[in-house]
C-alpha positions in Angstrom: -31.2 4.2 -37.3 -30.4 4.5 -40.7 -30.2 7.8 -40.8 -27.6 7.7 -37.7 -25.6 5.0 -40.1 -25.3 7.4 -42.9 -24.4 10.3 -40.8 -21.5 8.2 -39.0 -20.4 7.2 -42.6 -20.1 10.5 -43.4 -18.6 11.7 -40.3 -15.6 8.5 -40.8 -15.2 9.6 -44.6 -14.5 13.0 -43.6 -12.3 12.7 -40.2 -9.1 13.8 -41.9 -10.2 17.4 -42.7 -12.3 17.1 -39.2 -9.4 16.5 -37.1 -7.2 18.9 -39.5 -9.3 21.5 -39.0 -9.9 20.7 -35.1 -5.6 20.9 -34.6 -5.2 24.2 -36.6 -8.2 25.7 -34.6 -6.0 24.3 -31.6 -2.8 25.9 -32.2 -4.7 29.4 -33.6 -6.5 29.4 -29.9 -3.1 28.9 -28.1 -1.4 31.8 -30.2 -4.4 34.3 -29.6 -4.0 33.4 -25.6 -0.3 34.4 -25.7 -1.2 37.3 -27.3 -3.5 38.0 -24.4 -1.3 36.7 -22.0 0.9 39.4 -23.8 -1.0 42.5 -23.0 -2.1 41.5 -19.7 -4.6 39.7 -19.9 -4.4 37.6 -15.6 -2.8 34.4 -15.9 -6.1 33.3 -14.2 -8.7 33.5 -16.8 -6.3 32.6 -19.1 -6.1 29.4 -17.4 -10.0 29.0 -17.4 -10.3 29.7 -21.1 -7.9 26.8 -21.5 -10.2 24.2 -19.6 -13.5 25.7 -20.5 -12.4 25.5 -24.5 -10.9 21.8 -24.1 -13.6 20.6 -22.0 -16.0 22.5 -23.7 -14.8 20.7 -27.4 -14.9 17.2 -25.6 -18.5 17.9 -24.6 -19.4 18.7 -28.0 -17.7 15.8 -29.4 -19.2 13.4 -26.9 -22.9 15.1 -27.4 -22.9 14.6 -31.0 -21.8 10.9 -30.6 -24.6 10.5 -28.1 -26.4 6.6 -29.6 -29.2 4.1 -28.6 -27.7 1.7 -30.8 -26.1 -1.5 -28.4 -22.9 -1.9 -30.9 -22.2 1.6 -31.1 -22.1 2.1 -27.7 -20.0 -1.2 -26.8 -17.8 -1.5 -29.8 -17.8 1.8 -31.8 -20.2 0.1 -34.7 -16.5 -1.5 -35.4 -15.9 1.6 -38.0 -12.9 3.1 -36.3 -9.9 3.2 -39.0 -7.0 1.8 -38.1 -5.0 5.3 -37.7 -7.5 7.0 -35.6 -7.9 3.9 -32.8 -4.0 3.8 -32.5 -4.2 7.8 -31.4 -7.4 7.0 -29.3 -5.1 4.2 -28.2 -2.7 6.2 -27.5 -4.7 8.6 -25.3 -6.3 6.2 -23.5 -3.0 5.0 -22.7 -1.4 8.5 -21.7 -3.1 8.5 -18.5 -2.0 10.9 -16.1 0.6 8.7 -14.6 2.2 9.1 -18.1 1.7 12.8 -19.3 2.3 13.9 -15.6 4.1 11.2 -13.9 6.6 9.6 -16.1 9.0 12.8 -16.6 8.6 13.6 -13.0 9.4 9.6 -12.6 12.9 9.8 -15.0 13.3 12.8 -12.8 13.7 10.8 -9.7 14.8 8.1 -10.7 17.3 8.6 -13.9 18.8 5.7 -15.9 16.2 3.5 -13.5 13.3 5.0 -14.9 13.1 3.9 -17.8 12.0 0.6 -17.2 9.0 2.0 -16.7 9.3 3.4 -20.3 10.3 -0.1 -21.6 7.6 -2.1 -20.0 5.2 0.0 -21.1 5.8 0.4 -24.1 6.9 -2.9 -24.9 3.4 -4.4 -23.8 2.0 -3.3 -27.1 4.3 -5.7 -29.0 2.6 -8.7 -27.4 -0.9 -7.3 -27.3 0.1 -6.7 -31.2 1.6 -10.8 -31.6 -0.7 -12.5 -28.9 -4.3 -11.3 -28.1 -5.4 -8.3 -30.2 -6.0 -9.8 -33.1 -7.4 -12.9 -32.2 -9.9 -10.9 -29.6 -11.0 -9.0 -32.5 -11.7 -11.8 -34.9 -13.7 -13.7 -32.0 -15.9 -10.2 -32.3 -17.0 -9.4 -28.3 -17.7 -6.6 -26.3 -15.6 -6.8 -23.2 -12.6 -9.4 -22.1 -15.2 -11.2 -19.9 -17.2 -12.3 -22.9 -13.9 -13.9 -24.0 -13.5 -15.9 -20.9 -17.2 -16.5 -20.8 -17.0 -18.7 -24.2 -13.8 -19.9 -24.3 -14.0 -21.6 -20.6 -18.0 -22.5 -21.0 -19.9 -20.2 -18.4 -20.1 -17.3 -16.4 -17.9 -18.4 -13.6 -14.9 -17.4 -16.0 -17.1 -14.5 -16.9 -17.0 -13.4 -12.9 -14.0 -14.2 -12.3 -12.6 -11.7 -15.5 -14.9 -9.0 -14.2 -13.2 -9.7 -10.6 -9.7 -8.8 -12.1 -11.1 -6.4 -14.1 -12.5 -4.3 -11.0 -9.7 -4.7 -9.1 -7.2 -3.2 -11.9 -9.7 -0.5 -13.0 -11.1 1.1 -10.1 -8.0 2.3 -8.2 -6.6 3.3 -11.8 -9.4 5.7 -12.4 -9.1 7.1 -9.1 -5.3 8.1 -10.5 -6.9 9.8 -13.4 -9.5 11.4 -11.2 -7.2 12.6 -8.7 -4.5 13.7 -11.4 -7.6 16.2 -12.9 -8.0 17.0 -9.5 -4.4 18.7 -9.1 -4.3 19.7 -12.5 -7.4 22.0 -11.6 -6.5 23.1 -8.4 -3.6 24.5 -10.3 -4.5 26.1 -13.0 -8.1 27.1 -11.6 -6.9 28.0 -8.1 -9.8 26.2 -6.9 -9.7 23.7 -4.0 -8.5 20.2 -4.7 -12.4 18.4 -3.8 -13.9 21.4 -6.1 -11.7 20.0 -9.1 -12.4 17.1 -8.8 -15.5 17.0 -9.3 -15.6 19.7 -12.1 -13.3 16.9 -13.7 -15.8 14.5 -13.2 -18.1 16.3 -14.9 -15.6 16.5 -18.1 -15.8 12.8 -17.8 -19.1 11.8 -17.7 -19.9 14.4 -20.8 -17.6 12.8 -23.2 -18.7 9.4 -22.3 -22.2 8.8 -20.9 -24.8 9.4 -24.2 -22.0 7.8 -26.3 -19.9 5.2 -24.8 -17.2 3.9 -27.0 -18.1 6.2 -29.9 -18.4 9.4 -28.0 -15.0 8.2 -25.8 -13.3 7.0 -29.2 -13.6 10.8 -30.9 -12.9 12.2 -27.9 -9.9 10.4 -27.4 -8.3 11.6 -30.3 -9.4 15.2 -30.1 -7.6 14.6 -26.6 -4.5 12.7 -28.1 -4.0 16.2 -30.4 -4.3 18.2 -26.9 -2.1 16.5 -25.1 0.9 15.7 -27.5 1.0 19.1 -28.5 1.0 20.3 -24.5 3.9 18.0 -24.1 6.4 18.6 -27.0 6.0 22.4 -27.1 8.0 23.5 -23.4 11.0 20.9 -24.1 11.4 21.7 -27.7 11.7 25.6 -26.8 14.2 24.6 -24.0 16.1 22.5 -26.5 16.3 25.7 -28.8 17.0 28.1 -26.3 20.1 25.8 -24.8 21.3 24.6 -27.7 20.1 26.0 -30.7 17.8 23.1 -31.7 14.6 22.2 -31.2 15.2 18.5 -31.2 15.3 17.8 -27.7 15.5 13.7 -28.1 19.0 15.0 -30.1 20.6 17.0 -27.3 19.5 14.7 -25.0 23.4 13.6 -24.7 24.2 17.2 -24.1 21.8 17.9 -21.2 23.1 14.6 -19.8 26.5 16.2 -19.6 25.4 18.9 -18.0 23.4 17.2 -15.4 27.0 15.0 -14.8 28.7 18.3 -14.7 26.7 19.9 -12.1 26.2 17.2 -9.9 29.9 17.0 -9.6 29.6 20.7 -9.0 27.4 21.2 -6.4 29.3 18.3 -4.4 32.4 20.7 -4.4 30.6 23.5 -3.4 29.0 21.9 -0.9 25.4 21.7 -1.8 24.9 18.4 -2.1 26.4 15.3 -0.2 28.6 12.9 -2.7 26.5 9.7 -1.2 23.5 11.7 -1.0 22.7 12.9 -4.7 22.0 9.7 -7.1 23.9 9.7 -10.7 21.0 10.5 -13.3 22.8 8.3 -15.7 23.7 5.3 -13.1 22.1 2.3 -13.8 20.7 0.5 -10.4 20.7 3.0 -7.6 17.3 2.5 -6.9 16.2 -1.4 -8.4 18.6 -4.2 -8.6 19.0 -6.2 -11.8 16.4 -8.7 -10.5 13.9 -6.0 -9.7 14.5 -3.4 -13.3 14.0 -6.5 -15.3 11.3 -7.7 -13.2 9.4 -4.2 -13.2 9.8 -4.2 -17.5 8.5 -7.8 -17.7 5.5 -7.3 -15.4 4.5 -3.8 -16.7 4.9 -5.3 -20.5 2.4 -8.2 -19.3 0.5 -6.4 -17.2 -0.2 -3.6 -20.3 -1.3 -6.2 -22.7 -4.2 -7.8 -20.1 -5.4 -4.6 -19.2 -9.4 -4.7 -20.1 -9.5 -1.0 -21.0 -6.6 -1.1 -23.4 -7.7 -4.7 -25.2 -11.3 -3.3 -25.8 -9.6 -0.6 -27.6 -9.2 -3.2 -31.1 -12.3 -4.7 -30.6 -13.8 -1.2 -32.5 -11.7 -1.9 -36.1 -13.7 -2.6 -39.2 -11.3 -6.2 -39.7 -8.6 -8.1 -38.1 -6.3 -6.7 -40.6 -7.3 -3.0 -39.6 -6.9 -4.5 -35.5 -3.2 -5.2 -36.5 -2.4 -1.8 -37.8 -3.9 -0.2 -35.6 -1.3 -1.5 -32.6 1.2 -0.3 -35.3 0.1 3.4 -35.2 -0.8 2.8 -31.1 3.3 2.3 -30.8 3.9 5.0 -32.8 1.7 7.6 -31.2 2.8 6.4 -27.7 6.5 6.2 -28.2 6.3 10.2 -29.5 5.3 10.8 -25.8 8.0 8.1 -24.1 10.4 9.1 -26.3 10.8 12.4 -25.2 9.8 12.2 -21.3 13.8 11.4 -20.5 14.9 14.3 -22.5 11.8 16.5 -20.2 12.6 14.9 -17.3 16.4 16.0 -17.8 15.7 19.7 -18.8 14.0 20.0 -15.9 16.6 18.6 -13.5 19.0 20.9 -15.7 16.7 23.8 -14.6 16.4 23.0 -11.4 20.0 22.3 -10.7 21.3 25.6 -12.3 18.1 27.7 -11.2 17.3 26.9 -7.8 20.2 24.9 -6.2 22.0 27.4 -4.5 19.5 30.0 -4.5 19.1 32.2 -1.0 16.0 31.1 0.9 15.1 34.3 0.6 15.2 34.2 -3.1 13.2 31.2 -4.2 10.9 31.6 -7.4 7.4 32.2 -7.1 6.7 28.7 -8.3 7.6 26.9 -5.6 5.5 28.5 -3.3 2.4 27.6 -6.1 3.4 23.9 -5.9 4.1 23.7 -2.2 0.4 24.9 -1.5 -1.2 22.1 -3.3 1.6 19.6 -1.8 3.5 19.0 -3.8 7.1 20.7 -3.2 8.7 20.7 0.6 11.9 22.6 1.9 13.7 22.0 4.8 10.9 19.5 5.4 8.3 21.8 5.2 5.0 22.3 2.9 6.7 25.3 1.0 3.3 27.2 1.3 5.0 30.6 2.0 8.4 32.1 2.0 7.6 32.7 5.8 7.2 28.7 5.9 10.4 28.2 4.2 12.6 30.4 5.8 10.7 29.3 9.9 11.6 25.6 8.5 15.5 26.4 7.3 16.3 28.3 10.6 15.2 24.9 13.0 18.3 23.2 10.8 21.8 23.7 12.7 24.0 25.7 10.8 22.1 26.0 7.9 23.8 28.7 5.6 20.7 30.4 4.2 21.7 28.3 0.8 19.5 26.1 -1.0 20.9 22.3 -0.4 20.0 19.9 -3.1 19.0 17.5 0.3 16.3 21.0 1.7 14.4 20.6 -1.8 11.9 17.7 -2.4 10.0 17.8 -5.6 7.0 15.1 -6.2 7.3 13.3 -9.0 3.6 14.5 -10.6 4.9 18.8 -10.2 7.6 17.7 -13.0 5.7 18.3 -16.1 3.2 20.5 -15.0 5.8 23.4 -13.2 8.5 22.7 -16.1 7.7 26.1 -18.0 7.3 27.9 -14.8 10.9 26.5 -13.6 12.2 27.7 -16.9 11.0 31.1 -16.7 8.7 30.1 -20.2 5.5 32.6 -20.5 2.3 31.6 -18.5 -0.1 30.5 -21.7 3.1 27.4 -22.0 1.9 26.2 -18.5 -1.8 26.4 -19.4 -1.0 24.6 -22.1 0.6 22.0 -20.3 -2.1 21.8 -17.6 -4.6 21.3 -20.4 -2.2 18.7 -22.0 -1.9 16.9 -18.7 -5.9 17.2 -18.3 -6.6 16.0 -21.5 -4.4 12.8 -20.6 -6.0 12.1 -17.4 -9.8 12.4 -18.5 -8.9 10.3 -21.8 -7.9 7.2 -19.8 -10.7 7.9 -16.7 -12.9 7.5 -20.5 -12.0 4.0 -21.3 -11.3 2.8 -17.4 -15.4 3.6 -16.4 -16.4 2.1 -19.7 -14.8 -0.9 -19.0 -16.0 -1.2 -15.6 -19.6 0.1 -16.3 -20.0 -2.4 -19.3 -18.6 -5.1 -17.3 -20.9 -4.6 -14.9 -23.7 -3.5 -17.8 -23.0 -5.7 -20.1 -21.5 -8.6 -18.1 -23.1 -9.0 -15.1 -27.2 -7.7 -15.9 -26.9 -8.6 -19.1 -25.4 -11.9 -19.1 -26.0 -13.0 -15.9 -29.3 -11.3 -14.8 -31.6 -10.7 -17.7 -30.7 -12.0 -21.1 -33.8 -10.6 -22.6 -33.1 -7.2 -21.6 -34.4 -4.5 -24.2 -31.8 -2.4 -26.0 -32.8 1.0 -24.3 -33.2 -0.8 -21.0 -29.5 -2.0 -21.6 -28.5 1.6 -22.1 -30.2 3.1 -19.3 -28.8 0.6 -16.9 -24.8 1.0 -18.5 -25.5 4.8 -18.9 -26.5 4.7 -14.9 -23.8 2.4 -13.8 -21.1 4.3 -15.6 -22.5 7.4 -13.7 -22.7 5.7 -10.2 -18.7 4.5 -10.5 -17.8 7.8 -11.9 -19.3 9.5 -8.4 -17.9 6.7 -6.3 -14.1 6.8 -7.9 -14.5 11.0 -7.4 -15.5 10.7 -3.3 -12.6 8.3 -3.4 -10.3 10.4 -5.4 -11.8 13.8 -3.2 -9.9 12.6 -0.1 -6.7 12.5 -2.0 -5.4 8.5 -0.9 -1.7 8.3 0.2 -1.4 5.1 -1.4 -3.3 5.4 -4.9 -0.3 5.8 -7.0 1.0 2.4 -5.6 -2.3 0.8 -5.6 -1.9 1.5 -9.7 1.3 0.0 -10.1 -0.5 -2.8 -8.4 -2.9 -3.1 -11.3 -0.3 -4.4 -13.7 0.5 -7.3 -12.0 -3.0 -8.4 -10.5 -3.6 -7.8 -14.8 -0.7 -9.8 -15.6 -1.5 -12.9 -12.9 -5.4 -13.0 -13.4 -5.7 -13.0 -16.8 -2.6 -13.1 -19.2 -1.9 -16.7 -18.6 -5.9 -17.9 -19.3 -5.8 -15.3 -22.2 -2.9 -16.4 -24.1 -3.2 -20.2 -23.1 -6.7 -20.3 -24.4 -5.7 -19.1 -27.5 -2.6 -20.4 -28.1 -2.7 -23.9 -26.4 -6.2 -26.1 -28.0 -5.6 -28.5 -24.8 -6.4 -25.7 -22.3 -9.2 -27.2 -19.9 -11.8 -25.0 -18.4 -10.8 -26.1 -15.1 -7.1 -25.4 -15.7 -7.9 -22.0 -16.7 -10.4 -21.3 -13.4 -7.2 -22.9 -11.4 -5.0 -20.8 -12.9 -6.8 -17.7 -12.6 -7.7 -18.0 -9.3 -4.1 -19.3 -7.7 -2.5 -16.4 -10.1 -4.4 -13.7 -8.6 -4.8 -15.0 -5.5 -1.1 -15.2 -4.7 -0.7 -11.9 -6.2 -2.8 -10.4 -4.4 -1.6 -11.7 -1.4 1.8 -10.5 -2.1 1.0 -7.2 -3.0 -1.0 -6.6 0.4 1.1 -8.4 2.9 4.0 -6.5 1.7 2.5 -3.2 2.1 -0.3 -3.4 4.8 1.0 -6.7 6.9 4.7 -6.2 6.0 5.8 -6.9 9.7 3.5 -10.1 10.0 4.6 -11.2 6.2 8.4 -10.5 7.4 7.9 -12.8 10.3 6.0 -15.8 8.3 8.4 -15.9 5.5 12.1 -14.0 7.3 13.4 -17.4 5.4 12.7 -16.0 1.6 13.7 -12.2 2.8 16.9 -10.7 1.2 17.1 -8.6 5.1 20.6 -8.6 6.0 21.9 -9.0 9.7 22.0 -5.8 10.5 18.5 -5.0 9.0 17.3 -7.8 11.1 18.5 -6.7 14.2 17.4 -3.1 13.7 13.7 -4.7 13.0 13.8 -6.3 16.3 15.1 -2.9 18.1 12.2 -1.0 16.1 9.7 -3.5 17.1 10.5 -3.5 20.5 10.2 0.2 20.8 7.1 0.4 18.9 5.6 -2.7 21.4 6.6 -0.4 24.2 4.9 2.6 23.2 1.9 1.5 21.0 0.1 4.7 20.9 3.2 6.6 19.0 2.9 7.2 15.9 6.6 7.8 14.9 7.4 4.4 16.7 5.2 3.0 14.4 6.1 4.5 11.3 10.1 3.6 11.9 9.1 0.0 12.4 6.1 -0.1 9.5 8.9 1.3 7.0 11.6 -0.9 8.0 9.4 -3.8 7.5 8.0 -2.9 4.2 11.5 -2.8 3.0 12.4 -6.3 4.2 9.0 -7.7 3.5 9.9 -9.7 0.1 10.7 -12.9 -1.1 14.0 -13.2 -2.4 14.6 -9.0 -2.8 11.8 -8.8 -5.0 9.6 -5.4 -4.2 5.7 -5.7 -4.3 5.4 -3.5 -7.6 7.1 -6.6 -9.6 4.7 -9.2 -7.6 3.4 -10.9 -11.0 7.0 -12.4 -10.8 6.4 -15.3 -8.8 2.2 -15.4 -10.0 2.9 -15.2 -13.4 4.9 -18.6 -14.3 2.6 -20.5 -11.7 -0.4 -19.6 -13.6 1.0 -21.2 -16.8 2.1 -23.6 -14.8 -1.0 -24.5 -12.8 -3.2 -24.2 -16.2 -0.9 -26.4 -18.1 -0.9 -28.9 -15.4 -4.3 -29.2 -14.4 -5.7 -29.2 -18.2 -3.4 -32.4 -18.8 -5.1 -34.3 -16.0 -8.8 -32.6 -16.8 -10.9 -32.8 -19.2 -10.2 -30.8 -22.9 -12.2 -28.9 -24.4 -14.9 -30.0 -27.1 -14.1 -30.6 -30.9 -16.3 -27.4 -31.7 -14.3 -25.3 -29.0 -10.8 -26.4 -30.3 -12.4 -25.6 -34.5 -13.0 -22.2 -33.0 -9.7 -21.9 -31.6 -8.7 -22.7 -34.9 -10.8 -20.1 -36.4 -9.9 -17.2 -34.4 -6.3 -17.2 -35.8 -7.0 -17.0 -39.0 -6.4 -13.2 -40.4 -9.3 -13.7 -42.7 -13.5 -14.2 -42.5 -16.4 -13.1 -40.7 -16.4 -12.1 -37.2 -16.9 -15.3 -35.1 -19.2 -14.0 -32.5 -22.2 -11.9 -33.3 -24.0 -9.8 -30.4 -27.7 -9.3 -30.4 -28.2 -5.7 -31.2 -31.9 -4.8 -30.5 
């Protein structure tokens, strides 16, 4: 053991020449690829050298982190400077939603989009002023053991893991599924196939490790993916305007974008009513809804379990701090270019393919519709057969491109980009590694939290508190493995509604634990049965919300038509669909006119399912405010440690048995 101490001392003194050395290695690989790539070397292998060197460095990483020691595996040994856990941060945050989905996201959306950047980003600012800190000072493993002490037992303790397995699992089946198309890309390998080769890139950087193995990782993956993301917008910002500063033409491409939309609406290609303003704010959420969205994704990101554990691996408090500072920093270098990559590529795409021949469509499209992720005409694009079969059934259709025949998802943005812009092959396995990197960084910290919850939490805590060190291992070393399989079989059948099952995470964060979090921290008087009450009303209405809105949304419409923003005419079009669909049970279009109709009138007051945490949120504090001024308080020693834990200085609070 003290020899694994001394070479982990070593290893921490030394990371700046490490991690030097690691990026210039990086960048030397990429250029001898090009060159490669250059004298025709198959875009093919090219793209396998990419993955097997990335994933091949992260298995090295996570093998030489590999530990039998209880704190190093949970908590880093708590020797992770400041300036390295804010890039592990920030990769653990860069999930693939981020890397792949928030350009393609700003695409789609335009000016509305970037709540998504402001919630998101703005949830490190509270983590930074209300819970980081303090969690780090209180010195524990996982949230749970927060809740555990703080509200006297392991009812709190379950009900934490609770919210933590319902905001983690469906998260990591993103991440899993995002490596998935990333693979089936770049590998040309079938979607189930990459999956599982992802999986394997997970469990190596994680399993003999945990939090040290994913912590080094992380920033080797951080490096990877920041570098993947600048390096195709800042060539289009040089090759359009001369400078390689693409959050500075920004304003330019904007112009453009304006220009062309007016453009194509003269010419025909596009429908003035049909084509949304990228720079109009509140074509697609209201007021009450963009705001909504920022608060509960702000929230929601500062109770997420994966992202709080993240600080519990400083040296001090003062180190926990700083290293939220350099987490904002390394995250807002990502956010605050995605608008200016989201409008390049709807730049590219309006001048390049918009009023293209049928005939004529680039290569690429026919590479994303495959894996399903571009339609024409309302068609899979799998072939220029496909397309052109699927344009002919249209009356009168020209043979012309129409901004209303393409459909792009929002996760091809990023990852087709330097195709779209005609940039050489290596860019896009570049990206693709970039995008990979993201998505097996954050599928890192999401099984760790889960399989230490259940490790840590549950046998641990609740099962055997005697438990040997290695027997502690084994069992979160075999748990992490058996979650990692289960979220891959989910991910392998490609779930219609994952993305807003992850969306759904943030507020079931925001409801079940932010208000017991702060309020037990902030508020001495905070009762143990005002913080179960509030917990469990919080997520419970939440969660409610969120399902009946999406599953039941015809039901919920029905029980509450009172609360729902449905205008007359929305109301009598729900009764026509109903009746149809009553009439003929068995169709499925019936159905699927009167499920979608309801969904969008499903609602309390106008307020859509992915902001739910608006109504749970406030009745938390309320309900644990309330209930702790009629209940019991907590004991002199409790309200001494709440005391305690908000001090910047002195020893760590809580000490863990390590052996």
């Amino acid at each position: 053991m003290a020899t694994q101490t001394q070479g982990t001392s070593d290893f921490t003194a030394n990371l700046g020449k490490i991690y030097a050395f690691y990026t210039g290695g990086f960048l030397g690989f990429v250029v001898i690829l090009a060159i490669l790539e250059q004298v025709g070397v198959p875009n093919n292998v090219i793209g396998y050298l990419f993955v097997a060197l990335t994933i091949g460095v992260y298995a090295f990483i996570g093998i030489m982190s590999r530990t039998m020691q209880v704190s190093e595996y949970y908590v880093a040994g708590r020797r992770v400077p400041a300036f390295y856990n804010g890039m592990a941060t920030g990769a653990d945050w860069m999930s693939a939603a981020s890397f792949i989905g928030m350009a393609g996201t700003l695409y789609l959306l335009g000016y509305d989009g970037l709540g998504f950047v402001l919630g998101w980003t703005g949830g490190y600012v509270l983590v930074a002023i209300l819970v980081g800190p303090y969690l780090r000072k209180f010195g524990c493993y996982t949230v749970p053991d927060f809740f555990a002490f703080r509200y006297n037992g392991n009812f709190a303790r379950f009900l934490a893991i609770i919210v933590l397995l319902s905001c983690s699992f469906t998260y990591v089946v993103a991440q899993i599924v995002g490596t998935g198309l990333i693979g089936a890309r770049l590998l040309n390998m079938d979607f189930t196939v990459a999956v599982y080769v992802g999986l394997a890139g997970i469990l190596v950087c994680s399993m003999l490790g945990g939090m040290r193995a994913v912590t080094w990782t992380q920033v080797a993956q951080y490096i990877v993916l920041i570098i993947a993301y600048m390096i195709p917008v800042v060539i289009l910002s040089a090759q359009k305007f001369g400078l390689p500063l693409p959050q500075f033409t920004y304003g330019e491409v904007l112009q453009a974008i304006t220009a062309r939309e007016q453009e194509m609406v003269q010419q025909g290609l596009a429908v003035a009513g049909q084509i949304k303003s990228h720079i109009q704010p509140f074509t697609t959420y209201d007021p009450v809804n963009f705001f909504g969205l920022i608060l509960c994704l702000m929230i929601g990101t500062a109770s997420l379990p994966h992202v709080l554990m993240r600080y519990f691996t400083t040296p001090s408090v003062r180190e926990a701090r700083l290293s939220v500072a350099w987490s904002l920093l390394f995250i807002f270098m990502l956010y605050f270019t995605a608008p200016a990559y989201a409008a390049f590529a709807k730049l590219e795409v309006y001048q390049e393919v918009i009023g293209r021949a049928i005939t004529d469509l680039p290569q690429w499209i026919y590479s994303y519709g495959k894996v399903g992720l571009i339609n024409v005409c309302g068609a899979q694009a799998t072939d220029p057969a496909a397309v052109l079969a699927a344009c002919q059934k249209i009356a009168g259709h020209a043979g012309v491109l129409r901004f209303g025949d393409f459909a792009i998802q929002a996760d091809a943005i990023v990852i087709s980009t330097p195709e779209i812009a005609g940039l050489p092959y290596v860019v896009s396995g570049l990206v693709a590694a970039g995008g990979l990197a993201a998505a097996l960084s954050t599928a890192d910290g999401l099984l760790l939290a889960i399989a230490n919850a259940l490790s840590h939490d549950v046998y641990y805590k609740m099962i055997d508190k005697n438990a040997p060190t290695a027997r502690r291992l084994i069992i979160a070393r075999t748990l992490l493995i058996v979650v990692a399989v289960l979220a891959a079989y989910t991910a392998s059948f490609r779930p219609a509604d994952i993305v807003a099952m992850v969306a759904w995470a943030f507020s079931l964060a925001a409801a079940g634990i932010f208000p017991a979090l702060v309020m037990g921290i902030w508020w001495k008087r905070t009762s143990t049965v005002g913080a179960l009450t509030g917990m469990i009303v919080g997520f419970g209405l939440c969660l409610y919300y969120l399902v009946g809105t999406r599953y039941f949304a015809g039901s919920f419409y029905e029980t509450w038509s009172f609360l729902s923003s449905a205008t007359p005419a929305q109301v009598a079009k729900y009764a026509e669909l109903k009746a149809a669909w009553l009439a003929a049970p068995d169709n499925a279009a019936a159905w699927k006119a009167y499920d979608t109709l309801a969904q969008g009138i499903a609602n309390w007051w106008g307020v859509k399912n992915i902001s739910a945490a608006l109504f749970s949120l406030p009745l938390g504090f309320l309900i644990i405010w309330a209930v702790s001024l009629i209940t019991p308080g907590p004991s002199a020693e409790m309200r001494a440690f709440i005391d305690e834990i908000r001090k910047p200085r002195g020893k760590t609070i809580f000490q863990e048995k390590t052996a």
